[in-house]
C-alpha atoms as one frame of an Amber mdcrd trajectory, in Angstrom:
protein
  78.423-132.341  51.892  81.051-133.885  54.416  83.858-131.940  53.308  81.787
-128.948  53.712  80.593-130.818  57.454  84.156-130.970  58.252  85.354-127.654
  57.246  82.726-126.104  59.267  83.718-128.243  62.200  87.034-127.259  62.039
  86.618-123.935  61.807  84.486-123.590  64.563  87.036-125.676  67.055  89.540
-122.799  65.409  86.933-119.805  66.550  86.919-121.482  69.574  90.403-121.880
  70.485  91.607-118.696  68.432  88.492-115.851  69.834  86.991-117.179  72.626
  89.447-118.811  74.326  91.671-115.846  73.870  89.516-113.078  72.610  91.740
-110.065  72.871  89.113-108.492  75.331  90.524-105.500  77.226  93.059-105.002
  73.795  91.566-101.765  73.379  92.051-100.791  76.570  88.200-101.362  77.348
  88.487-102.436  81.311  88.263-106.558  82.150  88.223-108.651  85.091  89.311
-111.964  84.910  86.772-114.224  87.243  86.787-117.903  86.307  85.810-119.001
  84.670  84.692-115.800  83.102  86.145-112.549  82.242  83.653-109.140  82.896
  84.206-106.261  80.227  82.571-102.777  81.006  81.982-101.297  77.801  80.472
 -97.752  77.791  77.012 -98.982  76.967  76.731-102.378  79.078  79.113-104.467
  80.559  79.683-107.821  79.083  80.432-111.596  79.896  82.711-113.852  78.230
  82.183-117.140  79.128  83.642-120.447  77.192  81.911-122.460  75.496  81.279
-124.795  78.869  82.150-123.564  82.079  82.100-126.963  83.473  79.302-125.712
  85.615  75.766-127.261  86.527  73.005-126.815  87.896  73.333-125.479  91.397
  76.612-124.286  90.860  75.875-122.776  87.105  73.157-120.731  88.600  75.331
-119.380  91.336  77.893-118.628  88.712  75.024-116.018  87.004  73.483-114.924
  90.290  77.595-113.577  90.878  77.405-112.046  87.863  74.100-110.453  88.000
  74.751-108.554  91.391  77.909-107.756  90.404  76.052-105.377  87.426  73.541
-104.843  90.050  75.553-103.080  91.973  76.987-100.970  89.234  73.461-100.255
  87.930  74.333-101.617  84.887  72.886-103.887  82.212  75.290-106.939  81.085
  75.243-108.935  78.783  76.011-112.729  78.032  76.471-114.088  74.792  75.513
-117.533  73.839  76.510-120.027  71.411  74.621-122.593  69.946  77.236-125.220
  70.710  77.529-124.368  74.684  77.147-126.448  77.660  75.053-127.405  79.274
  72.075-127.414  77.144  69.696-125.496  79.496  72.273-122.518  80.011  70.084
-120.064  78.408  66.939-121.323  80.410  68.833-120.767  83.452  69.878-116.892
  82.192  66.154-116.758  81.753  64.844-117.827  84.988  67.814-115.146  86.092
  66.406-112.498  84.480  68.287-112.265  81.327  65.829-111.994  78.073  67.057
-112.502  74.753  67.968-110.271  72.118  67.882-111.152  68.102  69.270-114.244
  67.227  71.979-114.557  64.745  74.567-115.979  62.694  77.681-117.143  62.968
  79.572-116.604  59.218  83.334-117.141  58.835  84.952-116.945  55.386  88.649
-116.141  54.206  89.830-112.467  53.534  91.331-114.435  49.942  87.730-115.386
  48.202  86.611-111.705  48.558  89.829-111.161  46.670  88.560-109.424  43.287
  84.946-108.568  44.247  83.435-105.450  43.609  83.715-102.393  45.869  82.349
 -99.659  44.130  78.546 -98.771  44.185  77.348 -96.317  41.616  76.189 -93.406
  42.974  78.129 -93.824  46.581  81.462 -92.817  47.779  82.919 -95.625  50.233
  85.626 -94.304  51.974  87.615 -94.504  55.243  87.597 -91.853  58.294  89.166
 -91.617  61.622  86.909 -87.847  61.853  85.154 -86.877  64.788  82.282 -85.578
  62.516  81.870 -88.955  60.662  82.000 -90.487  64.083  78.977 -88.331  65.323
  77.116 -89.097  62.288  77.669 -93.238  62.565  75.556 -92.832  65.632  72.981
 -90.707  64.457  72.847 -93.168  61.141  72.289 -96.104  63.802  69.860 -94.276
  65.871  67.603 -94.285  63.035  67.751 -97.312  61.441  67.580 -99.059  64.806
  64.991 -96.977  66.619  66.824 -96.139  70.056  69.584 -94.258  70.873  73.186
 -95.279  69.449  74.772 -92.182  70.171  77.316 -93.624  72.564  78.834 -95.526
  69.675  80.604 -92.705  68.024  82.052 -92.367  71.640  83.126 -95.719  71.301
  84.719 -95.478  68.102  86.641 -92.484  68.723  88.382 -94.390  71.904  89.255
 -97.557  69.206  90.758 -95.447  66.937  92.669 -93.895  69.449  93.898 -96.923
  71.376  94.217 -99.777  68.371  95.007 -97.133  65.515  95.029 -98.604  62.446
  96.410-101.676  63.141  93.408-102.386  65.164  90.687-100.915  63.674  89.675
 -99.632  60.501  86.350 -97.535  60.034  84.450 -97.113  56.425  81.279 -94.848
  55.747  79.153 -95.123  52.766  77.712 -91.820  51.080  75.516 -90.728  48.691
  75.623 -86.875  48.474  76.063 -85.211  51.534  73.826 -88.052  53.747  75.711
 -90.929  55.318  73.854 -94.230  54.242  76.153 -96.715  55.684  78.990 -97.590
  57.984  80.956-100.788  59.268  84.329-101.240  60.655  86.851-103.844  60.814
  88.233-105.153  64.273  91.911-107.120  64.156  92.951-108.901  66.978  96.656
-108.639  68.276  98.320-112.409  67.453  94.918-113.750  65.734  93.782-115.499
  62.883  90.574-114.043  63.009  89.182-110.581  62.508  85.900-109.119  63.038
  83.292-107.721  60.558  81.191-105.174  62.622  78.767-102.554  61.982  77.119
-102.395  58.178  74.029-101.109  58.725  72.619 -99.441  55.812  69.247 -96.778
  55.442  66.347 -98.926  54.546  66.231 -96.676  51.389  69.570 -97.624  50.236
  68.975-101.658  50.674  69.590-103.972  47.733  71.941-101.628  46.036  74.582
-103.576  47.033  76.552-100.943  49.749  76.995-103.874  52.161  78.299-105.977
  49.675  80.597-103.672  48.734  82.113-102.768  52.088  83.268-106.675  52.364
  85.781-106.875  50.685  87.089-103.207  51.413  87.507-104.233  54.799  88.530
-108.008  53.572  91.199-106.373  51.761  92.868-104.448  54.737  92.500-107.431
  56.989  94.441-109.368  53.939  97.332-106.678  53.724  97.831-106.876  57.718
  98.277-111.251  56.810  95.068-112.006  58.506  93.131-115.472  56.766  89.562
-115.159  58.270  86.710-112.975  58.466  83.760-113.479  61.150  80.563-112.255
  61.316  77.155-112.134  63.514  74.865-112.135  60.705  71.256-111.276  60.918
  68.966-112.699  58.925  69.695-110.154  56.242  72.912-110.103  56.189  72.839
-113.743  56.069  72.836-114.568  51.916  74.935-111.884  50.993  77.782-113.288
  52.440  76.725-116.684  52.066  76.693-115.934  48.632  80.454-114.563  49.013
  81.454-117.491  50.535  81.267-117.296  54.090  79.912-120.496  55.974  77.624
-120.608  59.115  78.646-122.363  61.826  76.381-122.027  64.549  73.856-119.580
  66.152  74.463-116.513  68.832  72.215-114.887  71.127  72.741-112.022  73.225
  71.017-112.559  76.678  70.661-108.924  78.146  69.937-108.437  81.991  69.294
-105.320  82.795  68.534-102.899  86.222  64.852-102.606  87.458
């Protein structure tokens, strides 16, 4: 248990100092400001704050910092979002986002594994046809496949994916979809960093009448595979509560929590 204590440990201080110290934000060409001590991204949908794990801010001065950022958003008419950790500084950060006006979003988890020990696992489903696209259509269809399982409109992400692939190419980016038939079931992508260790296991939602097949465990290691070919060693994830044994079960540790805190206009 303390060797698994310590790895944990220092894999976290490696997230730290590898993704959110130096996150790649803006890589895609998605438009940042740098404001210490945090950098603003406006992504298509909401804009978002990256903040380190302390800002060496308090009290007063920590809720002048969010007031800043809030008007800032404000002023755009935009909603924002900042993401928390469950190792940040101080300790009643996300009551002050509160009393700000921010409100919380699903908790999750924070799963890092290595691209190796997904080396060998299955990635074939019977009855569905994983493959890769960079196609507008497929695109179109990823956000009408999210707008139903989530229940509000993800349209804009098929937007977002198109600009990716355009900007990162495949270096970047890589995008699978799941099929059975003619119907899109699932799709997830993987996100490289330029210069980092880490890369990012997004997207895998899956039709609630395709669940425990094993399509999300299958689209793992496809994308653990291409992150392995471009010499990339980890693989993180924010893993809901579902998500959460599968790749515990493939190997992937949790290191600590993350919440999205959303403010948004009116």
């Amino acid at each position: 248990m303390k060797g698994r204590a310590r790895e944990r440990s220092a894999l976290l201080s490696l997230f730290d100092s590898d993704v959110r110290a130096r996150s790649g934000l803006g890589s895609d060409g998605t438009p940042t400001e740098s404001v210490p001590p945090v950098t603003r991204v406006y992504y298509p949908a909401r804009g978002f704050i990256a903040a380190p794990a302390d800002t060496g801010l308090r009290g007063d001065a920590l809720d002048a910092l969010i007031a800043r950022e809030v008007a800032v958003f404000a002023a755009r008419g935009e909603s924002v979002e900042w993401k928390s950790y469950g190792y940040d500084e101080p300790s009643d950060l996300t009551d002050r986002l509160v009393a700000a006006g921010f409100e919380p979003e699903d908790q999750e988890t924070l799963l890092v594994g290595t691209s190796d020990a997904l080396s060998g696992l299955a990635t074939k489903v019977d009855g569905i046809v994983i493959r890769e696209t960079t196609q507008h259509g497929d695109l179109a269809a990823i956000g009408r496949l999210h707008t139903e399982i989530w229940g509000e409109d993800w349209t804009w992400i098929a937007d977002d994916l198109r600009r990716r692939l355009d900007r990162l190419g495949p270096d970047g980016i890589r995008v699978l979809v799941a099929e059975d038939g003619d119907r899109l079931v699932s799709a997830a992508w993987l996100v490289m960093r330029p210069d980092s260790s880490f890369a990012g296991l997004w997207g895998g939602s899956t039709l609630e009448s395709h669940r425990g097949r094993g399509i999300y465990r299958a689209l793992a290691p496809r994308r653990a595979a291409i992150a392995r070919d471009h010499g990339i060693r980890y693989l993180q994830v924010d893993a809901s509560d579902a998500s959460r044994p599968t790749l515990e079960r493939l190997g992937f540790l949790a290191l600590t929590t993350t919440t999205p805190f959303v403010w948004s206009p009116g």
